[in-house]
C-alpha positions as CSV (number, residue, x, y, z in Angstrom):
1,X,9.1,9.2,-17.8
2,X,6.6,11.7,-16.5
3,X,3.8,9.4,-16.2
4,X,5.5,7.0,-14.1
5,X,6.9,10.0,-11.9
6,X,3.3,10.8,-11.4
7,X,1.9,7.9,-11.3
8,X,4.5,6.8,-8.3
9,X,3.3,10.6,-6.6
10,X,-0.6,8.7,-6.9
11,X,0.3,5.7,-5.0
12,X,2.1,7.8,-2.4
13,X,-0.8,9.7,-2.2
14,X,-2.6,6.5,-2.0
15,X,-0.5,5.0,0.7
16,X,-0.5,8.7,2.6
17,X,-4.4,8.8,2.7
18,X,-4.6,5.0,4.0
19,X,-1.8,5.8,7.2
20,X,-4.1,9.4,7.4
21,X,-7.5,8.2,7.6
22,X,-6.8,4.3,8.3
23,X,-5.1,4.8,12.1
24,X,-7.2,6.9,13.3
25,X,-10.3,4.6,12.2
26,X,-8.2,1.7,13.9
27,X,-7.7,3.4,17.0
28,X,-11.3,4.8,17.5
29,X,-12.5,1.0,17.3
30,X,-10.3,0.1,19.8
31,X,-11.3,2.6,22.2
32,X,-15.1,1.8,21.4
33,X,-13.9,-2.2,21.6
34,X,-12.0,-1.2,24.9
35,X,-15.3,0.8,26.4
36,X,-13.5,4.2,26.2
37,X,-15.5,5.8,23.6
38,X,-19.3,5.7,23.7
39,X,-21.3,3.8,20.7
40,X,-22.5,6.4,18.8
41,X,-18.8,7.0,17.5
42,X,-19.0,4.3,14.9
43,X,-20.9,6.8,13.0
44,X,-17.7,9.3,12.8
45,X,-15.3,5.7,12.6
46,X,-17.6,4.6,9.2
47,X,-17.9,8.0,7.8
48,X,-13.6,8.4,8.1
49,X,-13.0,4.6,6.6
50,X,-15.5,5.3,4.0
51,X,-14.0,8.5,2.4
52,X,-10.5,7.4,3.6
53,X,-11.4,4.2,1.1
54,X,-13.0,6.4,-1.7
55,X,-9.8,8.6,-2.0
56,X,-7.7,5.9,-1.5
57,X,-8.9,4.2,-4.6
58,X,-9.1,7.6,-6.6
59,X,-5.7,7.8,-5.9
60,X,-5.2,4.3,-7.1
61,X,-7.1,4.7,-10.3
62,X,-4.7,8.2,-11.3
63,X,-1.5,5.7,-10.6
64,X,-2.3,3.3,-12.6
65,X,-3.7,6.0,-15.2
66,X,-0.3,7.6,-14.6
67,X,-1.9,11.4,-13.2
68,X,-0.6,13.5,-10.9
69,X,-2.7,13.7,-7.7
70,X,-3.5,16.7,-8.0
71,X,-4.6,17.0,-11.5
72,X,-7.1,15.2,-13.3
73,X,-5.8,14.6,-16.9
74,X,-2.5,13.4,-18.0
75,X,0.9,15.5,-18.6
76,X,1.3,16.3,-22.0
């Protein structure tokens, strides 16, 4: 029972790190798409998706493992 309870914390970890890293990606590409932001930005919008993707899929991996988020070995 405790490695499903932490495996369910994991994904919402998972889905918390997508809604915090994934909307503000979006809406920097829409301002540089809409001409409010200058170019250079889409080096701050890659770096965000890119770790924003890397701990998403950490995150993914403990659920699935059934981890805790913040630990890095099962419960015993």
């Amino acid at each position: 029972m405790r490695r499903i309870w932490d495996g369910f914390l994991s994904l919402i970890a998972a889905i918390a790190t997508v809604a915090i890293c994934g909307v503000p990606a979006w809406f920097t590409y829409k301002a540089i798409d809409a001409g409010l932001a200058p170019v250079w930005v889409w080096a701050a919008v890659a770096a965000l998706a890119g770790v924003g993707v890397i701990m998403t899929l950490a995150f993914l991996r403990k659920a699935a493992s059934g981890v805790s988020p913040s630990r890095e070995r099962p419960r015993r």
